[in-house]
C-alpha positions as CSV (number, residue, x, y, z in Angstrom):
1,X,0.0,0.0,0.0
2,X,2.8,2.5,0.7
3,X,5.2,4.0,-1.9
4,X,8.3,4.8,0.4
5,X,11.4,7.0,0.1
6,X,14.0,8.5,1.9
7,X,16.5,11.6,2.1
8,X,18.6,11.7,5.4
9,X,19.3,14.2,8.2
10,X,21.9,15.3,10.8
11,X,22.1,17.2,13.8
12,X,23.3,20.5,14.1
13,X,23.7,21.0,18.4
14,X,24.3,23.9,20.2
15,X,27.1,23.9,22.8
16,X,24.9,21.9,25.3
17,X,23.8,19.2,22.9
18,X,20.5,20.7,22.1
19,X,19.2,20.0,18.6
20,X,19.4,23.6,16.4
21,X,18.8,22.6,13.9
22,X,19.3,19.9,11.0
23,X,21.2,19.5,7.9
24,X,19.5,17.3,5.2
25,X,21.0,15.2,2.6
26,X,19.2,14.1,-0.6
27,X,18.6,10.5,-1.7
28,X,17.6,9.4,-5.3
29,X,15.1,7.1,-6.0
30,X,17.2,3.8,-5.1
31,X,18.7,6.0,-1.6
32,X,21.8,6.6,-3.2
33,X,23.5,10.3,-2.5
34,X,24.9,10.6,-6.0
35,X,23.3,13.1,-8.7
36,X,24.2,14.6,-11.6
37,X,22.1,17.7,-11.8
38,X,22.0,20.3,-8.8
39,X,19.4,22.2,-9.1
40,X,17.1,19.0,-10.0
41,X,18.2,17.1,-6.5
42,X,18.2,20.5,-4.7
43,X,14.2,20.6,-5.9
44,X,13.6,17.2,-5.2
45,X,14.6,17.2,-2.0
46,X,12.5,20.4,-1.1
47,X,9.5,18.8,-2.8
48,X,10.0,15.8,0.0
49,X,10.2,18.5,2.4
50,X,7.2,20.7,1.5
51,X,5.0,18.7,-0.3
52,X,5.5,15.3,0.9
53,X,6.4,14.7,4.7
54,X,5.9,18.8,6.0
55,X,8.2,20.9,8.0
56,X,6.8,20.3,11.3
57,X,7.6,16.1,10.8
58,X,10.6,16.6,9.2
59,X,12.5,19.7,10.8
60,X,10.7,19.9,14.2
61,X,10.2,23.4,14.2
62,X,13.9,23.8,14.0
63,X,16.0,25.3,11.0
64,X,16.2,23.0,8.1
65,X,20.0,23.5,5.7
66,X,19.7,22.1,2.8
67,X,22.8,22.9,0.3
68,X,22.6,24.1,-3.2
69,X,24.6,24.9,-5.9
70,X,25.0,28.6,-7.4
71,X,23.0,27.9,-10.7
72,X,20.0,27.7,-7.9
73,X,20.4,30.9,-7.5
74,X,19.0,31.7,-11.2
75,X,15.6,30.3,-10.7
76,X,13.0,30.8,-8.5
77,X,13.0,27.8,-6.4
78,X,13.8,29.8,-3.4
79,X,10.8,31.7,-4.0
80,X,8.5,29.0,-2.6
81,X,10.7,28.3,0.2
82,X,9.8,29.6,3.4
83,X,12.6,32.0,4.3
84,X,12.3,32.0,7.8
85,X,12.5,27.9,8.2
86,X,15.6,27.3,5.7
87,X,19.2,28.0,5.7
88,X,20.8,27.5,2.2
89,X,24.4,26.3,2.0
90,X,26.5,27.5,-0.5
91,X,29.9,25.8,-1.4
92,X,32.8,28.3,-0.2
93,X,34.1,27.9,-4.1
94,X,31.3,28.9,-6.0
95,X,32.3,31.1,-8.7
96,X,29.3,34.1,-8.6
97,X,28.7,36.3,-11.1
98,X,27.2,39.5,-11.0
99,X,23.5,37.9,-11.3
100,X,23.8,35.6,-9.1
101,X,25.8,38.1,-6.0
102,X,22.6,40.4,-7.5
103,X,19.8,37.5,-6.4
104,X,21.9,36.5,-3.3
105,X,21.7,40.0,-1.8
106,X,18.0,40.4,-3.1
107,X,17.4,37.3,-1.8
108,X,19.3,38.1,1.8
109,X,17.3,41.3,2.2
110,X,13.9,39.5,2.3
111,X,14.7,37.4,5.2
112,X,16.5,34.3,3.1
113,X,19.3,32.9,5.3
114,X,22.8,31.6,4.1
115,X,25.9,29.5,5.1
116,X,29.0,29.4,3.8
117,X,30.0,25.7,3.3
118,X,33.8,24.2,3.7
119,X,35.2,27.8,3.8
120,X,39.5,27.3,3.1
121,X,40.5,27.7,6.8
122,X,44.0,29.3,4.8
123,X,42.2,31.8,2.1
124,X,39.9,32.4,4.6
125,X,41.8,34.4,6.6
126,X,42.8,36.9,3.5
127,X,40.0,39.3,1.8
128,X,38.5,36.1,-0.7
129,X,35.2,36.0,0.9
130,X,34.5,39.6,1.4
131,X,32.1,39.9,-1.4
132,X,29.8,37.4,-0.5
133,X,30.2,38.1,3.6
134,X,27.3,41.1,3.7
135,X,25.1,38.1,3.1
136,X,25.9,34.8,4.7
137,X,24.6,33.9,8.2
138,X,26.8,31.0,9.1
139,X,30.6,29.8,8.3
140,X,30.9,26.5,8.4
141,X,34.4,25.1,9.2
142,X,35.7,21.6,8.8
143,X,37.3,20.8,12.0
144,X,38.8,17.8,10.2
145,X,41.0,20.0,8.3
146,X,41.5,22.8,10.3
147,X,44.3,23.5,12.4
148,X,43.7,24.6,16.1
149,X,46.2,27.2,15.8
150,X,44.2,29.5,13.5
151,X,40.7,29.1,15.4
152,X,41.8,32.3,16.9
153,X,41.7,34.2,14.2
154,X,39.5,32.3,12.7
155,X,36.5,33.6,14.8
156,X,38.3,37.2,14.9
157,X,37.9,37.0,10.8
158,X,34.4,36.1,10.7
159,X,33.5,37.9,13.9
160,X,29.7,38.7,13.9
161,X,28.6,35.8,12.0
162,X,27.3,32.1,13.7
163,X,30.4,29.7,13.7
164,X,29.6,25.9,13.0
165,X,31.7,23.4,13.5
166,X,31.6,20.1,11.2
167,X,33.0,16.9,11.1
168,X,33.0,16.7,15.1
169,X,34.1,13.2,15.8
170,X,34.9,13.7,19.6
171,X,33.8,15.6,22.5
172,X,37.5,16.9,23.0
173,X,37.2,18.5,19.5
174,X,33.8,20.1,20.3
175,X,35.2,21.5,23.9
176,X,38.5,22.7,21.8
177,X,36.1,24.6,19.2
178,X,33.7,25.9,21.8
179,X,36.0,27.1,24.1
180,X,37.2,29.6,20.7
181,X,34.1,30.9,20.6
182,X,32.4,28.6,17.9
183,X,28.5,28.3,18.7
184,X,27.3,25.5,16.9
185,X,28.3,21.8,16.1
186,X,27.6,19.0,13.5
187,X,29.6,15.6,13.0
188,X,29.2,12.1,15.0
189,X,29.8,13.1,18.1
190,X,26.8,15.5,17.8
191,X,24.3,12.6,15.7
192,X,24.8,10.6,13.0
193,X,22.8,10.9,10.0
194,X,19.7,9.4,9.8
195,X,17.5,8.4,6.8
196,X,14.0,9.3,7.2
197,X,10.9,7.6,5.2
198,X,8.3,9.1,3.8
199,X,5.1,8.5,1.5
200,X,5.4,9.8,-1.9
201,X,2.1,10.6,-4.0
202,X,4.0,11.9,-7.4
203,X,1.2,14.3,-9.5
204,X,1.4,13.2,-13.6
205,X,4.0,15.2,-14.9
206,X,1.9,16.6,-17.8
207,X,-0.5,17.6,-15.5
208,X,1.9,19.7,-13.6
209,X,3.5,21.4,-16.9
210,X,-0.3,22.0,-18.5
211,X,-1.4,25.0,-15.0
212,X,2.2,25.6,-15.1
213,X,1.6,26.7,-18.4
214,X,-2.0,28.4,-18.0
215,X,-0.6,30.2,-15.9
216,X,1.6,31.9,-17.9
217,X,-0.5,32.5,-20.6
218,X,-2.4,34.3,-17.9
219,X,-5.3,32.0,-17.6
220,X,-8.1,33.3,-15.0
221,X,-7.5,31.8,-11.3
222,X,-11.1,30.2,-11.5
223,X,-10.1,28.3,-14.6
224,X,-7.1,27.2,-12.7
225,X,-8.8,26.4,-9.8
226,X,-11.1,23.7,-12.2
227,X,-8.4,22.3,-13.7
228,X,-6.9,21.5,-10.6
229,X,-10.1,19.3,-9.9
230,X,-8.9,16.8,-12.1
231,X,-5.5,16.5,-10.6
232,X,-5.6,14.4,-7.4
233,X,-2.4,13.7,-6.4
234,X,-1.2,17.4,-6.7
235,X,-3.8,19.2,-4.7
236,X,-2.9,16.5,-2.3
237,X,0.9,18.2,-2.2
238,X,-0.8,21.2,-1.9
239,X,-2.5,20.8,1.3
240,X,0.6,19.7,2.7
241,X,2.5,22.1,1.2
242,X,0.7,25.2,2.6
243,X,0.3,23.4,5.8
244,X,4.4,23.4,5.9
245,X,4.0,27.6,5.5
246,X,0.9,27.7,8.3
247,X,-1.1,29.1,5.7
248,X,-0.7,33.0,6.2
249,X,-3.9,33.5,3.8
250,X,-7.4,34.7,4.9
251,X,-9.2,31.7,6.5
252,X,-11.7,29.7,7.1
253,X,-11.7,27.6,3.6
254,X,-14.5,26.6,2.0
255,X,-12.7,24.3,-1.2
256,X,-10.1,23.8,-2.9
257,X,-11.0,26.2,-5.2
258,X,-11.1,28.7,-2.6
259,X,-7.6,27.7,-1.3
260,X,-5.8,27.9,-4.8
261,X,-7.5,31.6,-5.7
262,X,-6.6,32.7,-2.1
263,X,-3.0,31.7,-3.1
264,X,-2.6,33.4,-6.0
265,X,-1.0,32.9,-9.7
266,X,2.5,34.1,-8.9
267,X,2.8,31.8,-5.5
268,X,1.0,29.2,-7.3
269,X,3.7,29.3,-10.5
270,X,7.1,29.3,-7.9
271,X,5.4,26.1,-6.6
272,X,4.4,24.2,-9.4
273,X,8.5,25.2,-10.8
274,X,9.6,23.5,-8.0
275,X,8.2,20.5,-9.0
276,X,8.9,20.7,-12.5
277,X,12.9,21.3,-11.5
278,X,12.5,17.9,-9.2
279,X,11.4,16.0,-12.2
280,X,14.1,17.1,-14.7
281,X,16.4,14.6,-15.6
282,X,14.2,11.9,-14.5
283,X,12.1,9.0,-16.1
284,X,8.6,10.1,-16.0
285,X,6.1,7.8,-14.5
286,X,2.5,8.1,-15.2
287,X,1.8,5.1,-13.8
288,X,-1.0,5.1,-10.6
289,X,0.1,4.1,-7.3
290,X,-2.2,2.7,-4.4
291,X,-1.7,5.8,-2.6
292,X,-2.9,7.4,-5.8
293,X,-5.8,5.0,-6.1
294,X,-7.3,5.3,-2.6
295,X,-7.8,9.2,-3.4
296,X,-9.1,8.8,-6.1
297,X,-12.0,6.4,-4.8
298,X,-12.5,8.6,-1.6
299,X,-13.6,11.4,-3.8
300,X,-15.3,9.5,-6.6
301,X,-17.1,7.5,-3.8
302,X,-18.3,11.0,-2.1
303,X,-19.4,12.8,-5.1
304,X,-21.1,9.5,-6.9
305,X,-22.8,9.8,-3.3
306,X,-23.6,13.7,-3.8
307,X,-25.0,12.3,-7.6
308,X,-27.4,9.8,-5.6
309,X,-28.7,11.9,-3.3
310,X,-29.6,14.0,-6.4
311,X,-28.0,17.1,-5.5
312,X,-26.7,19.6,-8.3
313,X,-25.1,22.1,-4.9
314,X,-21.8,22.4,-6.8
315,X,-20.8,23.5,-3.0
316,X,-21.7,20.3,-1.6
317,X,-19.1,18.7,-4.4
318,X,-16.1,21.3,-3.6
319,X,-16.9,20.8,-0.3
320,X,-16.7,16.8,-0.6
321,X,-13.2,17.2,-1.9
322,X,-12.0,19.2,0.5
323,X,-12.7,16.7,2.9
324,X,-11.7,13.7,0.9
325,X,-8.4,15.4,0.7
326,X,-7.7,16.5,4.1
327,X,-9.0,13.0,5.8
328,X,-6.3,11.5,3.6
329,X,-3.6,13.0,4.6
330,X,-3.0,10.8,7.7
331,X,-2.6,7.6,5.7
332,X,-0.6,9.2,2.7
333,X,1.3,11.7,3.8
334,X,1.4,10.5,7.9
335,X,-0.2,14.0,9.1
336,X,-2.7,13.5,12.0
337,X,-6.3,14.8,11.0
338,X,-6.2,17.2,14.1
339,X,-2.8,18.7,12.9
340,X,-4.0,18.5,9.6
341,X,-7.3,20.8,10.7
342,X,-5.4,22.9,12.9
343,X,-2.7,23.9,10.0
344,X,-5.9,24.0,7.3
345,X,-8.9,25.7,9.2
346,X,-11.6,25.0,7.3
347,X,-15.3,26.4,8.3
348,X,-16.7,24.8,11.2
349,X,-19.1,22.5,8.9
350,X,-16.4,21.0,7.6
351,X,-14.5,20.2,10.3
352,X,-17.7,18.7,12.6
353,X,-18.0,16.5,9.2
354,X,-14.7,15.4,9.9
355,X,-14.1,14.6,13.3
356,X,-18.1,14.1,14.2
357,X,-19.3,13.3,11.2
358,X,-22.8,15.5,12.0
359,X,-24.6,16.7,9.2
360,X,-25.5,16.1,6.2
361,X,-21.3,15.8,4.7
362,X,-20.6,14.0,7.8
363,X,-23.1,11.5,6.8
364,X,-22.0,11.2,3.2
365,X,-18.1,11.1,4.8
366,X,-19.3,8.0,6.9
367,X,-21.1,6.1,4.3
368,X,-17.7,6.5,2.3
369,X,-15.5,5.2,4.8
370,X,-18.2,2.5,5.8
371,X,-17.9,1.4,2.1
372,X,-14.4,1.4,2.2
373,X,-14.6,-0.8,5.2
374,X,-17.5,-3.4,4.3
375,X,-19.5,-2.3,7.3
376,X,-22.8,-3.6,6.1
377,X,-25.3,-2.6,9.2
378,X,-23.6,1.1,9.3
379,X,-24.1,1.4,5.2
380,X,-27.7,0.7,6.1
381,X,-28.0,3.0,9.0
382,X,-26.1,5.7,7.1
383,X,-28.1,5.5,3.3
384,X,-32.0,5.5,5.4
385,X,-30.6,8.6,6.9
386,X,-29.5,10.5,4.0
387,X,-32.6,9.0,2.5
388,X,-31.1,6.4,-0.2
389,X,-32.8,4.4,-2.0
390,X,-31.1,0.6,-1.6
391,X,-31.4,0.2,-5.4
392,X,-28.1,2.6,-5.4
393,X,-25.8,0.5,-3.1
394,X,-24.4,-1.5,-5.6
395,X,-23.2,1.4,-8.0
396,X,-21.0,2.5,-5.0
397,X,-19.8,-0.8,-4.1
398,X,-18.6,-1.2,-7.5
399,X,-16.7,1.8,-6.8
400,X,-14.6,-0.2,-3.9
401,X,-11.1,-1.0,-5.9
402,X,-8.9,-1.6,-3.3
């Protein structure tokens, strides 16, 4: 039933041990580290974050460094980041041109945070990275490679910025390194990395370039918002996606369609890029998964329901998805209902339908998972009180494909 993957994490502790933060390493699709395109495993990795197992799960509420490359820097795959969660590594060596020390400082200015990455403990002490200094956060040094001698002026070079220590394979090194003033610590000694599993729910590709595309030939948001009924498994990313931000919109929600117009076409585009970069240089699969399949009965099972009940409330039917959706997102993407509801407020008829399953969408919410479950005496109980006929129960059971 689940379509598992992984990317793996480490530590970063503060002098004390405590967890600051953690640094995240990309896996492909077999859980090897290799890649050969940057900016494709830099997306793909922040897609796993977002879209797949959230922030909260993954990061903790603690800073989350992932490392790019300086081509990211030329698209706009930062832009649906959330600045204030991420800190973006950049290699000490990367050659930056005018653009890119152009979007770095643009970028730095509107809260986006940056670490230097394997800084040359011997050019570091001359002028080479005063350029890029006015915008990085954090200097990590590899105490591997680094003599003690120079940790003196070391933290006198890079004074005002956060000092992390990597490659910590002993405490004696960490006590050597804090006692120079450095503030923050990565390696064995501090936590090995770990890979962590998640449930992936992969939208069709096409799917993904066809809005992507609308949108940029300006396409109304309503039309959007339409086509994005037909596209299961990426309002399913969605949710999760703005439930990684908090949602900062207006709420409460009514549907889907209400969700994606409250977002916006310029928000909407810088997310949908993301996962268009994660899928470059990759086979494309169109193929349906079970996680894939159970969505799509859920919501054909509710609105065939709506159809029986002879209701045309085109409401009702945005309002059926919306809870289809957010119901699943426990068993595919591991996100409690409750922190699902209190991430997604929805209006309060929604969410009694959910957890209570009182009125009339509660009722149609219950027959669907009674049907999912073969509970014969609850189907009963549940179609005399929405008033169906039984001549109708065996079109939705031959709904039932899993």
């Amino acid at each position: 039933m689940k379509t598992t993957h992984t990317f793996a994490r480490q530590p970063i502790v503060d002098a004390e041990k405590n967890t600051f933060g953690y640094e995240f390493f990309y896996r492909n699709s077999i859980g090897e580290s290799g890649f050969e395109n940057a900016r494709a495993a830099t997306a793909a990795l922040l897609v796993a974050l977002l879209n797949q197992i959230g922030l909260q799960k993954a990061a903790e509420n603690r800073y989350l460094f992932i490392n790019i490359d300086s081509s990211v820097l030329l698209t706009d795959l930062l832009l649906a980041v959330p600045p204030r969660s991420f800190v973006f590594s950049l290699p000490a060596d990367a050659q930056l041109g005018t653009r890119e020390g152009e979007v770095l400082k643009k970028l730095h200015e509107s809260g986006y945070r940056f670490a230097l990455e394997n800084v040359d403990t011997q050019k570091g002490l001359t002028g080479v990275y005063d350029a890029l200094l006015p915008y990085i956060d954090y200097i990590k040094i590899d105490a591997s490679a680094t003599d003690n001698d120079l940790l003196p002026a070391i933290v006198e070079r890079f004074k005002g910025k956060q000092l992390i220590a990597e490659r910590i394979e002993i405490d004696e090194v960490l006590e050597a390194y804090k006692e120079k003033g450095f503030r923050y610590f990565q390696g064995f000694a501090c936590g090995a990395p770990v890979l962590m599993e998640y449930n992936r729910v992969d939208p069709k590709h096409m799917g993904v370039v066809k809005i992507y595309n609308m949108l940029l030939d300006g396409t109304p948001m309503e039309q959007i918002a339409r086509e994005m009924r037909h596209h299961n498994e990426l309002s399913m990313q969605l949710l999760q996606y703005l439930h990684s931000f908090s949602l900062d919109n207006p709420f409460p929600n009514r549907s889907m369609e209400e969700i994606i117009i409250k977002m916006g076409a310029e928000r909407l585009k810088h997310w949908l890029s993301l996962i268009i970069f994660a899928k470059s240089g990759q086979a494309i699969r169109e193929d349906k998964s079970p996680l894939s399949s159970l969505m799509e009965q859920r919501i054909d099972l509710m609105h065939c329901t709506i159809t029986c009940l002879q209701s045309e409330d085109e409401q009702l039917f945005e309002r059926a998805r919306l809870m289809a959706l957010i119901s699943l997102m426990e068993p595919v993407l591991g996100l409690p209902l409750k922190a699902a509801l209190n991430g997604l407020p929805v209006e309060d008829s929604i969410e009694d339908a959910l957890v209570l399953h009182s009125g009339r969408l509660g009722k149609i919410f219950g027959l669907t998972q009674a049907l999912e479950k073969e509970d014969n005496d609850l189907i009963r109980l549940l179609m005399d009180e929405l008033g169906l006929e039984p001549e109708v129960l065996p079109t939705l059971k031959n709904m039932i494909k899993m």
